[in-house]
C-alpha positions in Angstrom: -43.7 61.9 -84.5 -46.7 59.2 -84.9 -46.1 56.0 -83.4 -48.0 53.6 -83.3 -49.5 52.2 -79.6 -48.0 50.1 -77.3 -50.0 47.0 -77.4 -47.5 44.2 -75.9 -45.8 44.6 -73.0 -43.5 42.3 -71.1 -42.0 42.4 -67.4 -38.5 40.2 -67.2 -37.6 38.9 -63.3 -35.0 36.8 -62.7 -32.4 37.2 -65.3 -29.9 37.3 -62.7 -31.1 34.5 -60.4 -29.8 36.3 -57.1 -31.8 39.2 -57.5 -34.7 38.6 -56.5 -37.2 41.9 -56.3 -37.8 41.0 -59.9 -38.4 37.4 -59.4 -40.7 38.2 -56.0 -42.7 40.8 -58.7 -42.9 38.5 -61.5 -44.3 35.1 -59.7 -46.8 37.6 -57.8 -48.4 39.1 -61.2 -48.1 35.4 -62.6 -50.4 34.7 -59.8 -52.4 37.7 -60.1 -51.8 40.2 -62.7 -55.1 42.3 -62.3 -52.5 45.6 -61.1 -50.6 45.4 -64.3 -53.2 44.9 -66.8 -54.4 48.1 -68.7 -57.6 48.3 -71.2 -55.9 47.4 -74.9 -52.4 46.1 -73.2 -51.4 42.2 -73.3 -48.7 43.0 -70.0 -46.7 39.3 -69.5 -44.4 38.9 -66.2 -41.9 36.4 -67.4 -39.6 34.3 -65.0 -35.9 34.8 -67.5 -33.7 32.0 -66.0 -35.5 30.0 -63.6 -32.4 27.6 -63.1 -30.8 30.6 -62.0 -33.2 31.7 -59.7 -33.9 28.2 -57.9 -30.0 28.0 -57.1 -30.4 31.9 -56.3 -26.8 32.3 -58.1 -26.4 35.2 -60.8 -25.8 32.2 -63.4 -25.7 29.0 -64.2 -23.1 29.2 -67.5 -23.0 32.6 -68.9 -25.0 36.2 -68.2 -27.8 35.6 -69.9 -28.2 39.6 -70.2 -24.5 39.2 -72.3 -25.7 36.6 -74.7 -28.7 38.2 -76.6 -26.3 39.2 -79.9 -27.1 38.2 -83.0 -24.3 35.9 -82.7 -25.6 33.5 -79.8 -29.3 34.2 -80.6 -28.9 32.5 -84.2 -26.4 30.1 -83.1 -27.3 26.4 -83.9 -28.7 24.2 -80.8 -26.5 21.6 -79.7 -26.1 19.1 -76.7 -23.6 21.8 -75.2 -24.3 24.6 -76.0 -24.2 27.1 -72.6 -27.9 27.3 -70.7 -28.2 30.9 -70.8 -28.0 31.0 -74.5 -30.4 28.5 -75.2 -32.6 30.4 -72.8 -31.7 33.8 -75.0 -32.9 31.8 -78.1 -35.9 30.5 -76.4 -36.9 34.1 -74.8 -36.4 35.6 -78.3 -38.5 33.0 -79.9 -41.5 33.8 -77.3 -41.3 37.9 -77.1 -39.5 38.4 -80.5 -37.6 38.1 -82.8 -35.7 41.0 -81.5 -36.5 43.7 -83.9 -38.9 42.3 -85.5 -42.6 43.4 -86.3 -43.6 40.7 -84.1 -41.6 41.4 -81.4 -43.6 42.7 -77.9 -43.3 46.8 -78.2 -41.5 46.7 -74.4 -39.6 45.3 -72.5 -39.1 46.0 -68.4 -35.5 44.1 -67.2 -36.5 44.0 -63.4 -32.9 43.9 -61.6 -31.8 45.1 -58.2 -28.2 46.1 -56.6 -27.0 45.9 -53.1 -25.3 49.5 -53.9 -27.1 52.1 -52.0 -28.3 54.2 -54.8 -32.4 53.6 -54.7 -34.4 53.2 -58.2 -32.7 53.3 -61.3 -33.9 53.1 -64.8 -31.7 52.6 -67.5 -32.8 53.1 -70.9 -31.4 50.9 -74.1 -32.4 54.5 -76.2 -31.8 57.9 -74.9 -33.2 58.9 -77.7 -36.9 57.6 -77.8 -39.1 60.2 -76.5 -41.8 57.6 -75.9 -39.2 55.9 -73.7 -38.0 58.7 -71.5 -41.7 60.7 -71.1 -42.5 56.8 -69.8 -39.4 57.1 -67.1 -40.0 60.7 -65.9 -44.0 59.4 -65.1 -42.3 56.3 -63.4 -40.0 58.3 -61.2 
């Protein structure tokens, strides 16, 4: 199948404030990015909930990785409405909206687990060839 290129790439850290490999990754390729930067690539390492991270607590209101639905991510802004979905609509706005045309072609969820089971990737499409020929040259 022809598809087109991946163009757009992002690199999330930090959606669970506590872990912190993502968040070490993302502020050092904000600083300098020149080992993630390819010819014809825009690559973006993104800080997810930086409220979360500077308390270094999984949270602040809700998991922000439960709250990108179409429910919460079209929901109307208001005074209380939880900081992780604000932060959803926000992060949709910036490298979306999800599934649309403008939307960034990837998206790397940095997280890390204090289970001893060394790297995982998890997939959001087993069935994406582009996807999984990307995970076996990672591994």
């Amino acid at each position: 199948v022809d598809k087109p290129p991946v163009r757009r790439v992002a690199i999330f850290g930090g959606t669970h404030g506590n872990e912190l490999s993502g968040v070490f990754l993302v502020k050092h390729w904000q600083e300098n990015g020149a080992e993630i930067q390819r010819t014809g690539m825009e690559v973006k390492p993104f800080l997810t909930n930086p409220r979360a991270v500077k308390k270094c607590t999984r949270y602040i209101d809700c998991d922000l990785n439960r709250v990108f639905d179409t429910d919460n991510l079209g929901s109307t802004v208001v005074e209380d409405i939880p900081y992780e979905v604000r932060r959803a609509q926000e992060i949709n706005h910036i490298f979306g909206p999800k599934g649309s045309d403008d939307a960034y072609d990837l998206i790397f969820d940095l997280h890390n687990t204090t289970s001893n089971m060394g790297g995982s990737l998890i997939l959001e499409n087993s069935r994406d060839d582009f996807t999984i020929q990307m995970f076996h040259y990672i591994k």
